[in-house]
VOPAGU-2260 file (C-alpha; in pm, 1 decimal, decimal comma):
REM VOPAGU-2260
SITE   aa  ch    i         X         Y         Z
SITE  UNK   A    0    4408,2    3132,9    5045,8
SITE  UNK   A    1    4616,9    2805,4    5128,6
SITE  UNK   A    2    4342,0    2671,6    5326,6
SITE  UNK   A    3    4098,8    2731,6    5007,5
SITE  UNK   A    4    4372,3    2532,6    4743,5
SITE  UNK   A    5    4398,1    2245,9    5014,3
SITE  UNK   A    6    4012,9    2211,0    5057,5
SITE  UNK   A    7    3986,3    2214,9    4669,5
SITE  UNK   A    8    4235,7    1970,9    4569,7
SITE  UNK   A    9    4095,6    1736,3    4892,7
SITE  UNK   A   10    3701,3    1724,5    4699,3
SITE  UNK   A   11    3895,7    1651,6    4354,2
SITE  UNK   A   12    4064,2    1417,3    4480,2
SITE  UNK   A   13    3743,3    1265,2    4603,6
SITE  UNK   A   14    3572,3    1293,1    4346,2
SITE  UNK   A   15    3838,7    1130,5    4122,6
SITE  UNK   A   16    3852,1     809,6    4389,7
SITE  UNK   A   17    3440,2     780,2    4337,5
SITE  UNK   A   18    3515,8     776,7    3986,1
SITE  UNK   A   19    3755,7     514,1    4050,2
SITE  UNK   A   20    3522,4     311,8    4275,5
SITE  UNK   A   21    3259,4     373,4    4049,4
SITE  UNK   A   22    3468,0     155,5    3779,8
SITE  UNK   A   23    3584,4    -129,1    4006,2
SITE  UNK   A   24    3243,7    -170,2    4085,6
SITE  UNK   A   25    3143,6    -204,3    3698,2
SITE  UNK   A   26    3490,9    -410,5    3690,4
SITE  UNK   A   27    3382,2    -656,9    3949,3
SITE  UNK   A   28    3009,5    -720,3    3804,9
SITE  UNK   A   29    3210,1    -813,8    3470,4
SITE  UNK   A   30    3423,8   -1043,5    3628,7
SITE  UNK   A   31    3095,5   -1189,6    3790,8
SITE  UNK   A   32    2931,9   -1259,4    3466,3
SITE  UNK   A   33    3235,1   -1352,6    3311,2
SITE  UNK   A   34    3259,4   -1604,9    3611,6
SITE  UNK   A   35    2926,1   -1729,5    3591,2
SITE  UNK   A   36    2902,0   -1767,1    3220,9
SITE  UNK   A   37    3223,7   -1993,8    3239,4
SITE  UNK   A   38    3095,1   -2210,7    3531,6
SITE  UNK   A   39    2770,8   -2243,7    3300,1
SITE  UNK   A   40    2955,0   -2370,8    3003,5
SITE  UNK   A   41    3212,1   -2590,5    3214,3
SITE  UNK   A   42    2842,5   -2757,7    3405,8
SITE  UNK   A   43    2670,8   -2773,1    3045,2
SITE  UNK   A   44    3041,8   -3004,5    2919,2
SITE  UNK   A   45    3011,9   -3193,5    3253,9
SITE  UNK   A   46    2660,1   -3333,6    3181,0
SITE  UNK   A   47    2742,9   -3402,3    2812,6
SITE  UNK   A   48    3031,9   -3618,4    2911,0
SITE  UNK   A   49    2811,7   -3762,1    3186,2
SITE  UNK   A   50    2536,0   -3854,9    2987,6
SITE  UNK   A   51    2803,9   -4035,3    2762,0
SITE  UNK   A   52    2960,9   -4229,1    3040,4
SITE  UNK   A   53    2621,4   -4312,6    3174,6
SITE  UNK   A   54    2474,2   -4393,4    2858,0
SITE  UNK   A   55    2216,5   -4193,1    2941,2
SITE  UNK   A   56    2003,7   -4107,0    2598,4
SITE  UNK   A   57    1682,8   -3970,9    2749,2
SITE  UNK   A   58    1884,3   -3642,4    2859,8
SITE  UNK   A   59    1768,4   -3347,2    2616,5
SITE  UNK   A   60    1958,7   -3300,1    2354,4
SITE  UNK   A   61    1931,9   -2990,2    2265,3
SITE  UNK   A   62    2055,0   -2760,3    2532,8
SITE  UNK   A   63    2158,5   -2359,6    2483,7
SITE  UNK   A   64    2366,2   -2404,4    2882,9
SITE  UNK   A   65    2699,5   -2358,2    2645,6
SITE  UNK   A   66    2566,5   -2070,1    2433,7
SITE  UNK   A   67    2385,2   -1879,0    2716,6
SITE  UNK   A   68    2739,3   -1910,7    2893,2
SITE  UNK   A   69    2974,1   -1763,1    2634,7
SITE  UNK   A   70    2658,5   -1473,5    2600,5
SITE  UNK   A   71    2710,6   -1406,8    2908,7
SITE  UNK   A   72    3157,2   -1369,1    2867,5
SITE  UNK   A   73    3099,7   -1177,8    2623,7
SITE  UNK   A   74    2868,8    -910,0    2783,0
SITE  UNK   A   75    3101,9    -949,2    3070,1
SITE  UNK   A   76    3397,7    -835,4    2827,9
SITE  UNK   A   77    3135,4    -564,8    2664,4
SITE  UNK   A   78    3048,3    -447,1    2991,8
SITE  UNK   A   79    3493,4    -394,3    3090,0
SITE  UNK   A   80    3501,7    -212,5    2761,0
SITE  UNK   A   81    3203,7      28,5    2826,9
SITE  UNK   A   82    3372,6      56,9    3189,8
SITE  UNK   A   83    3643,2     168,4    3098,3
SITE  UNK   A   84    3551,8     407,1    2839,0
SITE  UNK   A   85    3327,6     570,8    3092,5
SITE  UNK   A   86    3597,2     603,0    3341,5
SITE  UNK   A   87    3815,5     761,0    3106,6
SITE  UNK   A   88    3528,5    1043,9    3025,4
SITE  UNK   A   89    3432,6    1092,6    3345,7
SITE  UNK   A   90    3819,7    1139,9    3429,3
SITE  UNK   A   91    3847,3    1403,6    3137,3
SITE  UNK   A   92    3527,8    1621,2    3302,5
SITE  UNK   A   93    3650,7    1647,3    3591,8
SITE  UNK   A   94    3969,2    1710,3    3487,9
SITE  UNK   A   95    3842,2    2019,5    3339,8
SITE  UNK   A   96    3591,7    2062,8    3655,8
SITE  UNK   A   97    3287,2    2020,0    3386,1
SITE  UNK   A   98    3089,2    1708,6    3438,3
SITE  UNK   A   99    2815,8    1533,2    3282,1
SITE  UNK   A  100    2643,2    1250,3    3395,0
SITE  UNK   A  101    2559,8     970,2    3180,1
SITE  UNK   A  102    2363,0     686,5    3236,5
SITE  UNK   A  103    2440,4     511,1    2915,3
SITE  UNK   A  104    2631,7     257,4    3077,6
SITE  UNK   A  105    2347,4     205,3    3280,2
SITE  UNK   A  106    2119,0     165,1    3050,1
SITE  UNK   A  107    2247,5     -43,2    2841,6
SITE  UNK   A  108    2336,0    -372,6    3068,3
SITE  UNK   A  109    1957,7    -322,0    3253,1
SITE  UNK   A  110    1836,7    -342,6    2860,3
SITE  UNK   A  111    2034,5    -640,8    2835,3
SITE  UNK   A  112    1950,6    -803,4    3163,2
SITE  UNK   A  113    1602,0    -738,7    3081,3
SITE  UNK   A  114    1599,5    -895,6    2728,2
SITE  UNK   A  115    1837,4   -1201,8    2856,0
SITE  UNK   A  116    1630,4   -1265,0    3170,3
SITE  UNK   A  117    1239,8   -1241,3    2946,3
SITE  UNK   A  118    1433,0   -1467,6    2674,2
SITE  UNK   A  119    1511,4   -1720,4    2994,0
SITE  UNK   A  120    1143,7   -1728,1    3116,7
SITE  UNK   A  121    1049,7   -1804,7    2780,7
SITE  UNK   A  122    1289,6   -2076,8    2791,4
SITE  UNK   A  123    1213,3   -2240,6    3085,0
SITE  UNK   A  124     845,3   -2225,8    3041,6
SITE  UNK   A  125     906,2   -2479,6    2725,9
SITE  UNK   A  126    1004,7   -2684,5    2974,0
SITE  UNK   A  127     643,7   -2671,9    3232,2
């Protein structure tokens, strides 16, 4: 009966360390965006105060580089928050050895993915 108990509370605590690995990885594709979207706004600041010190007018003035980066924070913070509430759910089940998958998380940064990476080929094709 000991051997049953040990073998038991080995695949729970398995399946509570996917869980956790499950939620670093959503953790460290936050910090990515959150990453990128600040490098985007720092380069977008860098060629405004470029283009001043050159005197360069012919450079377009109106550029979205700042707003697409602070988008793309904030779905980096959206995306910690949704994280972490699906960690904590998914702790809960199994907890109580009753799980239900959800792909909400999932579906809801492809949606935005989607929708941000159609609005940037619209973009850039204003520019061919």
């Amino acid at each position: 009966m000991g051997n049953l108990e040990e073998k038991n509370s080995i695949e729970r605590s398995r399946e509570h360390l996917a869980n956790e690995r499950t939620f670093l990885a959503w953790i460290r594709t936050s910090i990515a965006l959150m990453g990128f979207g600040f490098v985007i706004v720092k380069f977008a600041l860098f060629l405004k105060q470029l283009s001043l010190l050159l005197e360069i007018w012919g450079l377009p003035s109106k550029g979205y580089s700042s707003i697409v980066g602070v988008v793309m924070v904030a779905i980096g913070v959206i995306i910690t928050i949704l994280a972490f509430l699906q960690y904590k759910k998914n702790e809960k089940q199994l907890k109580n050895n009753y799980f239900v998958s959800s792909s909400m998380l999932t579906l809801l940064v492809s949606l935005i993915i989607i929708i941000g990476g159609i609005c940037l080929i619209f973009y850039l094709l204003s520019y061919i």
